[in-house]
Each structure stands twice: as structure tokens, then as C-alpha cells.
N, C-alpha and C positions, 0 to 999 in steps of 0.2 A: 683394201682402201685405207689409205693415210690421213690424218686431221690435216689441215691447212686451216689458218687462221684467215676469217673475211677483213680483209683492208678498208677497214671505214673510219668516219673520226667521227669522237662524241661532240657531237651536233644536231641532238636530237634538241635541245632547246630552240636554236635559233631555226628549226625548220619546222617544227612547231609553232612559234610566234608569226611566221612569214605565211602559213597555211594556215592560219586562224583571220589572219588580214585578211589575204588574199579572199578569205569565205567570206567575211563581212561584208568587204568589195563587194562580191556578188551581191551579196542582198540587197544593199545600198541601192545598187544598178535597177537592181528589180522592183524596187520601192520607187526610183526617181525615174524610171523607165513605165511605172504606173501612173505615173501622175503628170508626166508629160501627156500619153495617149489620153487619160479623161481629159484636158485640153485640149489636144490639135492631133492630128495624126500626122509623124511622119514616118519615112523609112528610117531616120536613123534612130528615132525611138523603140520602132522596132526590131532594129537590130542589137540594141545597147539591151532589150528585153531578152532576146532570144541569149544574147552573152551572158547577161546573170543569172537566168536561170540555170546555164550549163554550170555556171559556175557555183551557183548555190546544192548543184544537184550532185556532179561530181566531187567538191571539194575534198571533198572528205576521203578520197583516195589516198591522198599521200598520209597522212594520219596514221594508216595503217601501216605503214614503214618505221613508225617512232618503237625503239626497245629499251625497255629498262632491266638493268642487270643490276644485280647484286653481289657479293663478295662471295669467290667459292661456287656463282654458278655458269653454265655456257648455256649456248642458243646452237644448234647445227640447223641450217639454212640453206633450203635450195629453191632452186627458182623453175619453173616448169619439169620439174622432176630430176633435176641435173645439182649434184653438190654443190654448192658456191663458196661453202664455208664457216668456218663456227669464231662465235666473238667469244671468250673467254673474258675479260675483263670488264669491271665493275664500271656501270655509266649511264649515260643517255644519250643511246645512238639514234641516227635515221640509216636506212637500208631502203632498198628497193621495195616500194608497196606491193608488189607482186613477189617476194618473196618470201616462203611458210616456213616456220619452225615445222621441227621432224621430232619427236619422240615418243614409239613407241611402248615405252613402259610408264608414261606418263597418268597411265590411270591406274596405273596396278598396286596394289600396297599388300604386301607380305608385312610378315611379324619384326617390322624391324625399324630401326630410328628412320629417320628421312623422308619419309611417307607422310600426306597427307594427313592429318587426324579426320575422323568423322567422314561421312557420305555424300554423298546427293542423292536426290530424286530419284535419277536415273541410275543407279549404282549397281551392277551387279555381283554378290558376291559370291566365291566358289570356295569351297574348304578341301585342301588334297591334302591328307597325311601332317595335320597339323598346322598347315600351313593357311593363311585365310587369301584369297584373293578379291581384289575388289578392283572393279573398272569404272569408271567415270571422267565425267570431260574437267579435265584438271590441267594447268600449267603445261607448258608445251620444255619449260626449260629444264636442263640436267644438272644437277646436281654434284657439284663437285668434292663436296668434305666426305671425308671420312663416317660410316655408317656402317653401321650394326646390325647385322642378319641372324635370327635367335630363329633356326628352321626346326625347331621342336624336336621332342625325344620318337625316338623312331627304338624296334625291338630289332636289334641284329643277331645272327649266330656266332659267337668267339670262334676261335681255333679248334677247340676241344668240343663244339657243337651247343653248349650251354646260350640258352637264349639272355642276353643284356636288352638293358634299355639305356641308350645314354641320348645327349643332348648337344650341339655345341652351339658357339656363338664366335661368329666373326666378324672382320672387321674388316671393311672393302672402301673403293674407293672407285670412280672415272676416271680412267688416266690420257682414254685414246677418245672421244667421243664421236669420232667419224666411224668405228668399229664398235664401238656399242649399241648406234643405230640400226648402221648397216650392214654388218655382218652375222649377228644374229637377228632373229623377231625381236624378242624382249628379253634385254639382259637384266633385270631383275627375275624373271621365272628362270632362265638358261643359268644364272648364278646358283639360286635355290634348289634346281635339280642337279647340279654338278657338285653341292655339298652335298647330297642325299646319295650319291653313289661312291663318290668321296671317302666318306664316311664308311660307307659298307665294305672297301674295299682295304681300307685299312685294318678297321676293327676285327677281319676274318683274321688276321693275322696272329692276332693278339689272343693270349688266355685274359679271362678278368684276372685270376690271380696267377704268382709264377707256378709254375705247373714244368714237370719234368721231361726233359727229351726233347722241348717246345724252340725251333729255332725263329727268332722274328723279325734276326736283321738279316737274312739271307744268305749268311756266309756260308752254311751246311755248318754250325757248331751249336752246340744248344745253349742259350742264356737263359737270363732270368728278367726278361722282360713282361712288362703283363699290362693290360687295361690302368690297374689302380697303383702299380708302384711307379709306373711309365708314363705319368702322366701326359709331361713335358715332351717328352720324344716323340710319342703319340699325336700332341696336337702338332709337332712343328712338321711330322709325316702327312697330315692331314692336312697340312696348311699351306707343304709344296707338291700333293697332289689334286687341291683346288687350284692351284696357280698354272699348275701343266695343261686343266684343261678351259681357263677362262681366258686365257693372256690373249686369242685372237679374236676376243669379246672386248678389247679395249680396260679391262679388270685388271687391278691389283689388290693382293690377298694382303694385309698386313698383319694379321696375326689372327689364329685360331686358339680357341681354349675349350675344353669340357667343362660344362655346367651340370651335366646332371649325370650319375653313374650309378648303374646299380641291378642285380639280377630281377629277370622278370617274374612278374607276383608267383606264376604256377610256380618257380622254380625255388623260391625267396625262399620259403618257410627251408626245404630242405635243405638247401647252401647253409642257412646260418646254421641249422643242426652240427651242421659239416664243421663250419667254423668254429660252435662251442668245444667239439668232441676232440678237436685238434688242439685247442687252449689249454683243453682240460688236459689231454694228452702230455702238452710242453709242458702243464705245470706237475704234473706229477715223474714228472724223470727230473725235476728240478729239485721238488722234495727230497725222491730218494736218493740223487747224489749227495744231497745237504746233508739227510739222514747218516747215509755209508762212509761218510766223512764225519762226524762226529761219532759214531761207532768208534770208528779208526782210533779216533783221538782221545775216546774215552780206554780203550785197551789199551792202547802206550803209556796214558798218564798211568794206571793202575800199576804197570808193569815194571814203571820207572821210580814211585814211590813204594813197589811195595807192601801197597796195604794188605790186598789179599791174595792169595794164592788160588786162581784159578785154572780145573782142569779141561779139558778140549769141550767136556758135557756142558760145564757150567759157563764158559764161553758164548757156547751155542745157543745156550737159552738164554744167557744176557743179551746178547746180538741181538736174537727171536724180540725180545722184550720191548726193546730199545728201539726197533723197527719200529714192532706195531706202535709205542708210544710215538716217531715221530712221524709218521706216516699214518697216521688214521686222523680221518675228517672228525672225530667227538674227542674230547675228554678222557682224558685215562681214569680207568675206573682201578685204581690196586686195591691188589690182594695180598698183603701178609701174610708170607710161609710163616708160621710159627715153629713147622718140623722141619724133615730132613729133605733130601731129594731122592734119597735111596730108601 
């Protein structure tokens, strides 16, 4: 099912003003149709009575045909259960008094901008996986700006089987409102569950960090894509496999991002162990190159001035020396040969 725009014009003021007359009529009728009969009875008193009363009782029908729209939001309208048509633009319409607004996610509010604030009375609320829902009798009209879906951190498996917790936060909008209604139940929950697998189906893909052998764009070759260095590729994969499957919900995805990234607590402490031991690792083959290279350069200089004449022993224990000096985490503590080495 397609939108079709309802063909009306904003005239809800002057049918208003004409339906508020017309009600006074009645009562007027009914006031001066009283006071004829405690005078005189006739029939046409009591006909002009029996007219105002229908008119004082009914009036109020067409009333309910008056809509007020705002910028940015629509009305989908049918009339004995058959579409009629959605007004889109900002006004004060009349429409068919027998014609209901349709929107079922009108009472729902997930964690995200465009929601109602606060409850009612009657308010039920459910909590699935982060997400809060809440039902109540609330505006019947949809929403058309641009809004924010924050579906909470959920624990997925990476690629490598390491449990993550991440987060994301999108940004949606109404595009089709005839297919938002009618094509699913409630496109705010059918949105919220279709990031929630989204999400998972992605993230299986990915290591958190690059990790070796790991292919994630499909081609069969290995890169070095990951959760944390892949930020960007990551959400814009996630952001056209929510649009693959919300598009015949009337949804447009505009853009996905991670908010929250990080291994799961059981797993936390030992990753960053992982992570110090590997720092420490880079930094000490950094030392020693720096080290093996000023060696170098302290035997050339020797060798090119001359100063002392050194044999392969006394080499080897300068080397030894010079190591442990630049390569030891303390202080060099010397020792002063005052003799020989033989």
C-alpha cells in the first residue's frame, strides 16, 4: 500500500464558525420553542422544539472533522476501515466527522527523541533488552522530523567469539506513512527490533581489534578491519542493513553511529592485560632497535677516531654493557675496572 495525499482544503476555521452558529441555533430554538408552549400550545412550537433539540444534541458531529496540523507532522485517515488518505501539511482542516486517525505506535515510546515525555494514568510499561516501552492513549498524529533511536548496549559475539558490548544511535525518519501504519503493527517496535539484529549481524563479522587471517569485506582476502579501527564502515554497513529491512515499513535510515564500544566486564580485565603486554612488547623492540643502533654508532665512531684499539672480547663486553645500560628499566649502577680483563 502506497500514501495518497486526502484532497481537502484548510477550512477548518470557517466550519467551525458555521458549526458553532448553527449549535446556538439550536438552542435559541429550544429556549424560544420553551416559551412559546408555557404560552399556547402549538404544533409548530412543537416542531421548532423537536428541531432544536436534534440540533442542540447532534451538533457537535461535525466538530469532530476539525484537524490541526503542525510542521513536520501527518494524519493517515480512514473512513469505515478503508484508507482515505493522509494530510501532510501544516493547518486547519475539516474532513469527514466520521473519519479516525490510524496510528499504531502512537502510544509507544522507546528510548529515543520524538516520544512523548512522561505517562499517564493508564500507561503501561515493558523493558525488553534495554529498551523501555510505554503505551498510552496519546496523539493519533505521525511524526515526520527526523529522530533519534538510542536502542541501548546489547553483548554480541565478534568474529573471533570474544563477547563486546556496544551501543548505537540512529537517526530515522517517516517517509511513506501509508506503509508505516499499514504494513507493519508498530513501526517504532519493528524499527527497534530490526536495529537489534542489524547490529548483531554485522558486529559477527568484525574482530574488536585487527586480528590476523580475519576477512570482513567478503572478498576471500584478509584485511585489517575491526570493531575500533573501522568505526565508520562499520556504522554505514549497519546503516544499509537497517534500511534493507525497514524500507517496506515506510523508514528511512539516515545515518547510524557507535556510541558505546568496549569488551564485556568477564572478559575486560584480561583483554587490557592483552593490551598492556603487547605495548610493552612494541615498546621494548623499540628500545632495542634504538639500543643496536647507537652500539653501531658508538663502534664506528671509535673505529674512525681511533682512540682505542679494541679486540673481538673487549667489543663483546662493550656491546654487553651498553645493552644492559640502554635497555634496563633502572639506573645504571658502574662499576670501575681498576685492573685488567685477563
Amino acid at each position: 500500500m502506497s500514501e495518497k495525499i486526502y484532497t481537502t482544503k484548510k477550512n477548518g476555521m470557517i466550519a467551525m464558525l458555521l458549526t458553532l452558529l448553527v449549535w446556538l441555533g439550536g438552542i435559541a430554538l429550544v429556549i424560544l420553542s420553551a416559551v412559546s408552549l408555557s404560552q399556547y400550545t402549538t404544533p409548530g412550537a412543537v416542531v421548532t422544539l423537536i428541531l432544536g433539540i436534534l440540533i442542540g444534541a447532534l451538533g457537535w458531529i461535525p466538530l469532530c472533522g476539525l484537524k490541526v496540523l503542525k510542521p513536520q507532522e501527518a494524519l493517515v485517515l480512514t473512513l469505515f476501515g478503508n484508507y482515505k488518505g493522509t494530510i501532510r501539511e501544516a493547518g486547519f482542516y475539516y474532513v469527514n466527522p466520521f473519519c479516525s486517525a490510524v496510528n499504531p505506535a502512537a502510544g509507544t515510546k522507546l528510548a529515543q527523541s520524538g516520544d512523548a515525555p512522561g505517562s499517564s494514568k493508564n500507561a503501561i510499561e515493558l523493558s525488553v533488552e534495554g529498551a523501555t516501552v510505554s503505551a498510552s492513549n496519546l496523539s493519533k498524529k505521525i511524526s515526520l522530523k527526523a529522530m533519534t533511536l538510542n536502542n541501548g548496549r546489547q553483548k554480541i559475539n565478534d568474529c573471533l567469539g570474544n563477547p563486546v558490548e556496544i551501543g548505537i544511535a540512529v537517526i530515522w525518519r517517516v517517509t511513506d506513512t501509508a506503509k508505516a501504519v499499514f504494513n507493519v503493527d508498530n513501526y517504532k517496535e519493528y524499527l527497534s527490533l530490526q536495529c537489534d539484529s542489524a547490529l548483531r549481524n554485522i558486529v559477527r563479522i568484525y574482530p574488536y581489534d585487527v586480528a590476523q587471517g580475519v576477512d570482513t569485506t567478503g572478498d576471500g582476502n584478509a584485511d585489517e578491519g575491526s570493531l575500533r579501527g573501522s568505526a565508520e564502515v562499520v556504522a554505514e554497513r549497519i546503516k544499509q542493513e537497517i534500511q534493507s529491512k525497514v524500507t517496506d515499513a515506510g523508514l528511512e535510515i539516515l545515518e547510524a553511529r557507535i556510541t558505546y564500544l568496549a569488551y564485556a566486564p568477564e572478559i575486560a580485565s584480561v583483554m587490557l592485560q592483552r593490551q598492556q603486554a603487547s605495548a610493552i612488547i612494541d615498546a621494548r623492540k623499540m628500545i632495542v632497535d634504538g639500543a643496536v643502533g647507537m652500539v653501531e654508532m658508538a663502534l664506528d665512531r671509535l673505529n674512525e677516531k681511533q682512540l682505542v684499539d679494541l679486540d673481538e672480547e673487549r667489543k663483546a663486553a662493550m656491546v654487553s654493557n651498553l645493552l644492559v645500560v640502554l635497555c634496563g628499566n633502572h639506573d645504571a649502577q658502574p662499576v670501575v675496572n681498576a685492573g685488567s680483563l685477563y
